[in-house]
C-alpha positions in Angstrom: 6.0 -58.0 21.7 6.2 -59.9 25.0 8.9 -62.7 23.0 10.9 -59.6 21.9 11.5 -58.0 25.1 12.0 -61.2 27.2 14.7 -62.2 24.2 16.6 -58.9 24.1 15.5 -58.3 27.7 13.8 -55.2 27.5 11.1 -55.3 29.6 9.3 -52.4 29.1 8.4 -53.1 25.2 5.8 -55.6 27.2 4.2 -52.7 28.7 0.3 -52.1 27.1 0.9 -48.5 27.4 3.6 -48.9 24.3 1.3 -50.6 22.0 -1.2 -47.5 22.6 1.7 -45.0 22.2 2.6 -46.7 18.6 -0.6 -47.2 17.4 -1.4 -43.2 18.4 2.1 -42.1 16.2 1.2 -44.5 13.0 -2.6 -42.8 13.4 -1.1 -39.7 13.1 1.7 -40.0 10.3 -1.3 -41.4 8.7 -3.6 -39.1 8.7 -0.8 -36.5 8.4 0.1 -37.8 4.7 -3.4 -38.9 3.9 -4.5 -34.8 5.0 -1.6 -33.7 3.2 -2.0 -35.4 -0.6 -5.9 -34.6 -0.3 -5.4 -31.0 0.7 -3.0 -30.3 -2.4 -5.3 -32.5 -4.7 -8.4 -29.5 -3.6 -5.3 -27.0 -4.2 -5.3 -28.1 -7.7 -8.9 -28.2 -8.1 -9.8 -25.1 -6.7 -6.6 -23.1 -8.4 -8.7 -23.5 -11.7 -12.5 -21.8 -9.8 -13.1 -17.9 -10.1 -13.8 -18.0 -6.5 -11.5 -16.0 -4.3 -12.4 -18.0 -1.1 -12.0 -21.4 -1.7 -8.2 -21.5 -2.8 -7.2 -19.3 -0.3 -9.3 -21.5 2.4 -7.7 -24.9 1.3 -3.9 -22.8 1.3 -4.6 -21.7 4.6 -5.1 -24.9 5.7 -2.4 -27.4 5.0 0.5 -25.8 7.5 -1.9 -25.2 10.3 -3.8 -28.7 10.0 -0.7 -30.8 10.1 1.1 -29.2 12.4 -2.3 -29.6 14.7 -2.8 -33.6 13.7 0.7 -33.8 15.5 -0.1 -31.9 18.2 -3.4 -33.4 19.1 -1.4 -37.0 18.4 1.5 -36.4 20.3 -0.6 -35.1 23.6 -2.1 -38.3 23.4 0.8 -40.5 23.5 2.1 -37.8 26.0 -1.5 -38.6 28.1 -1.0 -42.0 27.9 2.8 -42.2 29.1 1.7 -40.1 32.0 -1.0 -42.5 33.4 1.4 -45.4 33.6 3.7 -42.7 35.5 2.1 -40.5 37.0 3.8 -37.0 38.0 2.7 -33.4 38.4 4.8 -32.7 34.9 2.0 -34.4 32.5 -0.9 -32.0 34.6 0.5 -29.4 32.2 -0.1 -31.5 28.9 -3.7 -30.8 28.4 -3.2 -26.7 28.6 -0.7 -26.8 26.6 -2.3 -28.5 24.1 -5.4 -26.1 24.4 -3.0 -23.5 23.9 -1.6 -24.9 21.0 -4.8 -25.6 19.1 -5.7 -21.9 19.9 -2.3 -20.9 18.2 -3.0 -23.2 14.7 -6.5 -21.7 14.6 -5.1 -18.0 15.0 -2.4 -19.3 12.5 -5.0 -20.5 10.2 -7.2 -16.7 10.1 -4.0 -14.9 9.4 -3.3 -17.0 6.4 -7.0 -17.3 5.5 -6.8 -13.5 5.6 -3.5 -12.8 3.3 -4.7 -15.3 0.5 -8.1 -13.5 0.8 -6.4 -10.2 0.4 -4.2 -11.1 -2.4 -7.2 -13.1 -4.1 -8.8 -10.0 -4.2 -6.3 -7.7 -5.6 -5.4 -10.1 -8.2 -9.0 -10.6 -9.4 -9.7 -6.6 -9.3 -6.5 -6.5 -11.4 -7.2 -9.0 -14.4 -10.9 -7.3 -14.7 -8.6 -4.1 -15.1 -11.0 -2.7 -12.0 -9.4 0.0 -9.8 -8.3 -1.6 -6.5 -7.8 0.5 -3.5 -5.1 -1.0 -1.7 -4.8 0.8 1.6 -8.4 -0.2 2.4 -7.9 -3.3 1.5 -4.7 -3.3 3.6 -6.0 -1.5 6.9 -9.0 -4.3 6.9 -6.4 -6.7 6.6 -4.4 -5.8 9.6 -7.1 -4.6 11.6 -8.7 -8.5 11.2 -5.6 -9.8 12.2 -4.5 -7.7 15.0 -8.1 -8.8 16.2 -7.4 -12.4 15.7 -4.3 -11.6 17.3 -6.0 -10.1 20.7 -8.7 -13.0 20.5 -6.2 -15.7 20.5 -4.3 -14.1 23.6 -6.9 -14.1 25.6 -8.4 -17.4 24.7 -5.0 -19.1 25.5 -4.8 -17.1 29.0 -8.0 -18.7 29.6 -6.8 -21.8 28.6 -3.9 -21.8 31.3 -6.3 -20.3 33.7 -5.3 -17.1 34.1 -7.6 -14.6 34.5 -8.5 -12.3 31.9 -10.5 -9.5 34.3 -7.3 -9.3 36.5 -5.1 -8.5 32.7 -7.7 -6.0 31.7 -7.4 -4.2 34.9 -4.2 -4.0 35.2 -3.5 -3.1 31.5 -6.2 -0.5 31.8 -4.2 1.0 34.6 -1.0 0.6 33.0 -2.0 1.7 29.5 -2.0 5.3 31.3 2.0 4.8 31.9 2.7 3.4 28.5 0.7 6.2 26.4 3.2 8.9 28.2 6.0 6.9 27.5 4.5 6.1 23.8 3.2 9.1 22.6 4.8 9.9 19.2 4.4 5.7 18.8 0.1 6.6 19.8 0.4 9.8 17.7 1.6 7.6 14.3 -0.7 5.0 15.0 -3.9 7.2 15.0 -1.9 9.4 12.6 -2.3 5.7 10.5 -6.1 5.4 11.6 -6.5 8.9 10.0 -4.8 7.9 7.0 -6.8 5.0 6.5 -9.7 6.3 7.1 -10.1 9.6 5.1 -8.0 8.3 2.5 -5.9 11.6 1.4 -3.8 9.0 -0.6 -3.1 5.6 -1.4 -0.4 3.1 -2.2 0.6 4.1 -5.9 0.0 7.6 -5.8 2.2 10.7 -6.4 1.8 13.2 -3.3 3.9 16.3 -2.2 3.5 19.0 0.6 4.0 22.4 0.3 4.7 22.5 4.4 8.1 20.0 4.0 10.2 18.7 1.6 7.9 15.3 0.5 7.2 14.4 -2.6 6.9 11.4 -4.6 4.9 8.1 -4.7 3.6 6.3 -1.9 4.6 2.6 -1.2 4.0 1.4 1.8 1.7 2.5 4.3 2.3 1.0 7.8 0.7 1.7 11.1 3.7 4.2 12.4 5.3 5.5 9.3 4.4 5.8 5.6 7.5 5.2 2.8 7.4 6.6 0.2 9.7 6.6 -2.9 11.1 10.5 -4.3 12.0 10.7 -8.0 15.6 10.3 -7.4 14.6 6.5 -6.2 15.4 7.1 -2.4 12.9 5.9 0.1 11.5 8.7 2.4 10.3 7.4 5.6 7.7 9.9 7.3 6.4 9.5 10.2 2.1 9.4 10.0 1.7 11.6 12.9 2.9 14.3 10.4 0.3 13.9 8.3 -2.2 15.3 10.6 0.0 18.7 10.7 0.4 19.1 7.1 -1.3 19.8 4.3 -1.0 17.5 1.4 -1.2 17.8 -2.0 -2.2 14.9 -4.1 -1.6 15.0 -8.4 -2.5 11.6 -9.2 -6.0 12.6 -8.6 -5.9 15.8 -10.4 -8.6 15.8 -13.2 -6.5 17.6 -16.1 -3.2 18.9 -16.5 -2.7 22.3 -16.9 -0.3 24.7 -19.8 0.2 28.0 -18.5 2.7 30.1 -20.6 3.4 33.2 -21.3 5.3 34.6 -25.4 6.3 37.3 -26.2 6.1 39.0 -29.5 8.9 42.3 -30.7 6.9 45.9 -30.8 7.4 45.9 -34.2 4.7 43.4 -35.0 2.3 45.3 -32.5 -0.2 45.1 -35.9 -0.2 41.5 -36.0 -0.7 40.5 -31.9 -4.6 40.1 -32.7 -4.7 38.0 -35.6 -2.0 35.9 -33.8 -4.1 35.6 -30.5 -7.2 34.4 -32.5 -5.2 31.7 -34.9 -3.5 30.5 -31.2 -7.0 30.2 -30.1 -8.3 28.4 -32.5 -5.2 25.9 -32.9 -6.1 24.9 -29.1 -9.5 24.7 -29.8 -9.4 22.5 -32.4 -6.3 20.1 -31.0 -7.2 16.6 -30.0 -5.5 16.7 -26.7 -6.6 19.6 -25.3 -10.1 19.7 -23.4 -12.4 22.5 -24.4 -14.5 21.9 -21.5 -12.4 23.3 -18.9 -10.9 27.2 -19.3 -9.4 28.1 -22.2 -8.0 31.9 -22.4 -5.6 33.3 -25.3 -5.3 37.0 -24.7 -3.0 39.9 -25.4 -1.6 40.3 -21.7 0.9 43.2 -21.2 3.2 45.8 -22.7 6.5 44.2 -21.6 10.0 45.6 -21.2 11.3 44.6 -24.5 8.2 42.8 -25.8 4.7 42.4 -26.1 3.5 39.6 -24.1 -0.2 37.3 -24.6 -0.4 34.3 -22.4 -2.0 30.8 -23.3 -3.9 29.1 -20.4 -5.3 26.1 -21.5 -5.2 22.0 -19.8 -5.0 18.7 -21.2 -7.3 15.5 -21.3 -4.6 13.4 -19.9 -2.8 13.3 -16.8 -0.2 11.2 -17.5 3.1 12.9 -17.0 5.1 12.1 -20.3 2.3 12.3 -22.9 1.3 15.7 -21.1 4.8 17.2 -22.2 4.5 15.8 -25.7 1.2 17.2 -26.0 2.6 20.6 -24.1 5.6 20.5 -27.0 3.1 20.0 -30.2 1.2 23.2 -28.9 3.8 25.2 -28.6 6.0 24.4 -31.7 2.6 25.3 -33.5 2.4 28.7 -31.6 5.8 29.3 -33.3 5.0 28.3 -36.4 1.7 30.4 -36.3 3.8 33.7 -35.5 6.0 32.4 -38.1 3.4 32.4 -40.8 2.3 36.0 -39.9 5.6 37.0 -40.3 6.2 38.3 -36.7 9.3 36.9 -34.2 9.4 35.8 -30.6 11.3 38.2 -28.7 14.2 38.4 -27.0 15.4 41.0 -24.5 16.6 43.6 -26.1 17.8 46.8 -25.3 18.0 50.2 -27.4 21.0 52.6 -27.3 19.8 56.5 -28.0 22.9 58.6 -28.7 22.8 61.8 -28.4 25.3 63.9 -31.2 26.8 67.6 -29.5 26.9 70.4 -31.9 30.4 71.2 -32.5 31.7 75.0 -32.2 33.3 76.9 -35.0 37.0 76.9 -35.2 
């Protein structure tokens, strides 16, 4: 080194603190690749375990491992540059770097914590268990909003700022910002609320009664929840309504309920009984329809142009489309039972009594 810089009269490549400086980046690029090829070889091999921890542990570490290999590396080199020159600038090296390494741990939890999460969900999946994704989701967030706040602090402290004199301060001006903030408070405990009594869930079909909502939930964030109506348009609603509303939730309904009401012409007033009981039966003996819950066929009322019996009965499934198919079978076969006792359905009608006026003599 000292032949090359008296030849091409560079004088500095003679200095010591080069060589160190090298030798620092070629330990670095070194262990960056070596890190690098054995991290993706434990991808490989942990991709094939069961295990929903040590994939998403070895993912979560290649980014936030290199990038600190070259921050550690390059503080060193910087280190070494500044004790051959000296200078208040390099004083800042070492917090910097403390704050860095702070900032790839806090990177690595947050990662750790998605592949976690999605290892989860994807194992609950295959298994064909039911996964509750807005647990799942809150713990999520609330572990890294806490990594967050942890790493925050911890790099204050690392630039020696103190923490107590933060606290205060945000303590006193956390008053301020919850006045100013108060419908951005009111969704975020709206949020809490949501999470915590679990009304309803990512996937779910919910609608209120109080406001035009209705349709299937899928996102739910900490200020607002979207959620998807039938006509495919996303409905943003703020979770601060939530707590003002009542909510009702269908997916979670146990049975599905038929509820109708035929009619029957006066006429066939001698055949309404024998046409209940055969309805009756017919529901009692279909494959969809679950005798455990209510079941009423009756004669109801004397209507304005018919005789009316009513069939209140539910389903076994819940599923909207097979409910209707089943709800369609049932009543093509109340039809064809009326049929078969030779009565009709009614349909208004109305009945024109004329009077004739006796005619005088001529």
């Amino acid at each position: 080194m000292n032949e090359l810089a008296q030849e091409t009269g560079l004088t500095f490549l003679a200095e010591p603190w080069l060589t160190e400086v090298l030798a620092v980046i070629l330990a670095v690029v070194a262990v960056n690749v070596t890190a690098y090829y054995l991290l993706r070889y434990a991808e490989r091999v942990t991709a094939r375990t069961t295990n929903v921890w040590d994939d998403a542990l070895v993912r979560a570490t290649i980014k936030p491992l290199r990038v600190l290999v070259w921050l550690v590396g390059l503080t060193i080199a910087i280190d070494i540059v500044g004790r051959h020159f000296g200078g208040a600038l390099f004083e800042f090296v070492p917090p910097l770097r403390n704050v860095g390494v702070v900032a790839c741990l806090a990177w690595f939890m947050v990662l750790l914590i998605d592949n976690v999460t999605t290892n989860i969900v994807a194992e609950r999946e295959t298994d064909g268990e039911e996964v509750d994704r807005t647990t799942i989701d809150a713990l999520a967030k609330l572990t890294k909003l806490t990594t967050v706040v942890i790493a925050v602090l911890m790099a204050l402290q690392s630039l020696n700022i103190s923490i107590a004199g933060i606290l205060a301060a945000g303590g006193i001006g956390g008053i301020a910002v919850g006045f100013a903030a108060k419908d951005l408070l009111a969704n975020f405990f709206g949020g809490l609320t949501i999470y915590l009594d679990r009304p309803f869930s990512v996937g779910e079909w919910i609608r209120s009664p109080d406001k035009d909502i209705e349709g299937t939930v899928e996102h739910i964030s900490w200020r607002h929840t979207r959620i998807r109506r039938f006509n495919k348009n996303p409905l943003y609603v703020p979770n601060a309504l939530f707590t003002t509303i009542a909510v009702e939730n269908p997916s979670r309904m146990s049975n599905r309920r038929i509820k109708e009401t035929i009619g029957i012409r006066y006429q066939d007033v001698d055949k309404m009984a024998a046409i209940v009981a055969d309805v009756k039966a017919m529901l009692q003996a279909h494959p969809e329809i679950d005798t455990r819950q209510v079941l009423i066929v009756n004669f109801n009322q004397f209507a304005a142009s018919s005789l009316e019996f009513f069939i209140y009965t539910f389903t076994k499934t819940t599923a909207w489309v097979p409910y209707h198919e089943i709800k369609q079978d049932v009543l093509l076969k109340v039809a064809d039972i009326i049929a078969r006792h030779g009565a009709e359905i009614a349909y208004p009608t109305r009945t024109l009594h004329m009077e004739t006026a006796a005619r005088g003599s001529t």
